[in-house]
matplotlib code that plots the C-alpha trace (Angstrom):
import matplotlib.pyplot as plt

x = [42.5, 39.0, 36.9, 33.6, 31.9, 28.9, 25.5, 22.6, 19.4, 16.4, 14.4, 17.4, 19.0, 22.2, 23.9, 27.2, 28.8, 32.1, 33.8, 37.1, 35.8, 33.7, 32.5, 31.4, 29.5, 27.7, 26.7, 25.4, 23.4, 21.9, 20.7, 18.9, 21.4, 22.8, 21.5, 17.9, 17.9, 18.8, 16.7, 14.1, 15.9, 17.4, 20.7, 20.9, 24.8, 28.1, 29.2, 32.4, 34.6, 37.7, 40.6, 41.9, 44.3, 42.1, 38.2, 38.5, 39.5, 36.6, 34.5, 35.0, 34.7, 31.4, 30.1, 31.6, 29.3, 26.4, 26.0, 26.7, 24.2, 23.1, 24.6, 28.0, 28.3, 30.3, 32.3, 33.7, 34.1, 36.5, 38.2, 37.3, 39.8, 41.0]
y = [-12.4, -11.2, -14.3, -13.8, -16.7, -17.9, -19.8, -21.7, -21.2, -23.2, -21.4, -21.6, -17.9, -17.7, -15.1, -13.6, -11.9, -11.1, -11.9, -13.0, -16.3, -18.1, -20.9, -18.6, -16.8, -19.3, -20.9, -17.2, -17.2, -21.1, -20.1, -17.5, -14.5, -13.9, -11.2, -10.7, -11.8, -15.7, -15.1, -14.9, -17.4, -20.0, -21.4, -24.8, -24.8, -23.2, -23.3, -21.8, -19.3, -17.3, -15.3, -11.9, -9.9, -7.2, -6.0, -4.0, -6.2, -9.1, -6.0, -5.6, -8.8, -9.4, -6.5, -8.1, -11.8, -10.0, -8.3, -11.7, -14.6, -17.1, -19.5, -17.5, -17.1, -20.3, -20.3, -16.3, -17.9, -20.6, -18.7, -15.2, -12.1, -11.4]
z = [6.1, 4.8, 2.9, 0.5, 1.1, -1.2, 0.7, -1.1, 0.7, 1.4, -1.2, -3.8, -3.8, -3.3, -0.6, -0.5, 2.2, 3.8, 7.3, 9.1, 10.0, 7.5, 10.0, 12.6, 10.1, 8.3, 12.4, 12.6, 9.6, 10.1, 14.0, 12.0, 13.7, 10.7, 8.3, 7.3, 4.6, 5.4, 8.6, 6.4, 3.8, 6.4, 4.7, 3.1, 2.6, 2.7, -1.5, -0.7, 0.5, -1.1, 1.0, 0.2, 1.7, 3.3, 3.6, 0.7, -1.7, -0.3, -0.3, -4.2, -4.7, -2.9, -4.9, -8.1, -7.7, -6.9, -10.4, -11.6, -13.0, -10.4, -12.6, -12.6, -8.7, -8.5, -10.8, -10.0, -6.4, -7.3, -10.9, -10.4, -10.4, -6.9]

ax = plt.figure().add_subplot(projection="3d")
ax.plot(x, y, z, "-o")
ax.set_aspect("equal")
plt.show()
């Protein structure tokens, strides 16, 4: 299984990204070994996370929430289109 997950940073942006295993990834990002942008932009919280069958599809989907409203970003995590 592939997962987008959606974190809130410290100065209030929210990041999306993909991975096999949400919890390792989010420890990654908050030791600030994550990407650069939440080195920069250490995290505040995991939001969420949402499975799909393969990378593509979480791919797709990560490309999808960021075109989207800050506003919308949680709400496509938890009802948006697979």
């Amino acid at each position: 299984m592939w997962y987008l997950y959606l974190i809130e940073c410290n100065n209030g942006a929210l990041y999306a990204g993909i991975t096999t295993d949400v919890a390792a990834r989010y420890a990654k990002h908050a030791s600030g070994k994550g990407a650069k942008y939440t080195r920069a932009n250490p995290p505040r919280r995991l939001i969420g996370s949402k499975a799909f069958a393969d990378k593509s599809g979480a791919a797709k989907a990560e490309y999808a929430i960021r075109q989207l409203r800050r506003e919308d970003k949680a709400a496509f995590l938890f009802l948006g289109a697979d």
